[in-house]
C-alpha positions in Angstrom: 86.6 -33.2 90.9 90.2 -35.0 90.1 91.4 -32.7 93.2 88.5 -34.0 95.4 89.2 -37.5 93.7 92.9 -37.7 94.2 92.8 -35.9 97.9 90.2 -38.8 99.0 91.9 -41.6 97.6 95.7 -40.3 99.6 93.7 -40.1 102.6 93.1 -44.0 102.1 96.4 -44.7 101.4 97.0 -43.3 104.9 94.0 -45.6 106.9 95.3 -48.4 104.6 99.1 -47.9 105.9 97.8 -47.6 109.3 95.8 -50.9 109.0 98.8 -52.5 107.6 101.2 -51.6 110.9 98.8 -52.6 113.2 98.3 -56.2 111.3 101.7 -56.4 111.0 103.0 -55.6 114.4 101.8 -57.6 117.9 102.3 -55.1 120.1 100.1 -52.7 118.3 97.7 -55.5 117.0 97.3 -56.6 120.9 96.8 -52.5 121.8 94.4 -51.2 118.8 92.6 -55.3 119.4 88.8 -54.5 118.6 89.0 -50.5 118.4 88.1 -48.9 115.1 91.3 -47.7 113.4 89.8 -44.9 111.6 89.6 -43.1 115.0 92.7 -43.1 115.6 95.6 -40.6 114.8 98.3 -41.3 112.1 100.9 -40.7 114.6 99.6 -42.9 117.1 100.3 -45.7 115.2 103.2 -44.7 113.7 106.3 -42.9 115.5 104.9 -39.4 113.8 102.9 -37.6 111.8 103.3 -38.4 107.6 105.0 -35.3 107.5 108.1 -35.6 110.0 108.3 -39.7 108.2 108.4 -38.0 104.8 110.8 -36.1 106.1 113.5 -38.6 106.3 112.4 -39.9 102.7 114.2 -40.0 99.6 114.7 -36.3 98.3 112.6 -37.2 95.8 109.9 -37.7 97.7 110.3 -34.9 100.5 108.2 -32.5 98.8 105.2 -34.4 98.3 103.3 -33.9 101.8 103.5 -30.1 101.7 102.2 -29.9 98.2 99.7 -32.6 99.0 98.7 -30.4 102.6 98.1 -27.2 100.0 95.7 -29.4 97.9 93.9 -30.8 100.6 93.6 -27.1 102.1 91.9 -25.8 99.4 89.9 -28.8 98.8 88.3 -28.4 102.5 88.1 -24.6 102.6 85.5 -25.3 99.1 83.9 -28.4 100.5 83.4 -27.2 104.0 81.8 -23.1 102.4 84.6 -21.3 104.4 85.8 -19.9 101.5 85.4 -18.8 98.3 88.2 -20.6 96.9 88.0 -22.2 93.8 89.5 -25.3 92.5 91.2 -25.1 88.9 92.3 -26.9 85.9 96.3 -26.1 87.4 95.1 -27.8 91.0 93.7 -30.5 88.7 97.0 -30.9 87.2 99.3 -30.9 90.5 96.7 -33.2 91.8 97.6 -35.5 88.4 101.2 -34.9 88.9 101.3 -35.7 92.6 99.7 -39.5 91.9 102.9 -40.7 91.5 104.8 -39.4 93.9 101.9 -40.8 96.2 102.5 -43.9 94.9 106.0 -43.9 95.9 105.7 -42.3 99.0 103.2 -45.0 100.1 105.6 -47.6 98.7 108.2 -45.9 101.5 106.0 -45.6 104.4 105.0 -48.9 104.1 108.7 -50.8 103.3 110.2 -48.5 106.0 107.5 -48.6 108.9 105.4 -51.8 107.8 107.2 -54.7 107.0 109.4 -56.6 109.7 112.7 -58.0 108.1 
């Protein structure tokens, strides 16, 4: 469940950032006026996917969207009966020790690509 749990709650992290640039941004808020943001892409709102922006991250942080991508894998292959994978106490605990770096990596997206100075 925590894996389920903390897989669900990044992906909100993600519609929340995307919400945020749009608000914060006319051009966008003018382009995305009146359509539901939740269909539409990451990178479409942003200039790429979360894993090319992590990319140019703290070192720190750099790691966090392929280890996030290999939790979220699993988590669909179980969910969606397309394998017979199994989620574990050890994804439980990357899933635990990933929070924080979620956290931060949030915190980044959103300093970096959200807020106008």
């Amino acid at each position: 469940a925590a894996v389920m749990l903390f897989c669900a709650w990044v992906e909100c992290l993600l519609e929340a950032l995307k919400e945020t640039r749009v608000s914060t941004s006319s051009v966008l808020k003018q382009q995305y006026a009146g359509r539901s943001l939740s269909k539409v892409k990451f990178k479409e709102v942003f200039p790429g996917a979360p894993s090319a922006l992590l990319d140019k991250a703290p070192e720190a942080l750099r790691g966090f969207w392929p280890r996030f991508t290999a939790l979220r894998k699993r988590r669909d292959l179980l969910l969606h009966g397309t394998s017979e994978y199994t989620l574990s106490e050890r994804h439980a605990d990357e899933a635990f020790d990933l929070a924080t770096l979620a956290i931060s990596a949030y915190v980044w997206l959103n300093n970096e690509y959200c807020v106008e100075t």
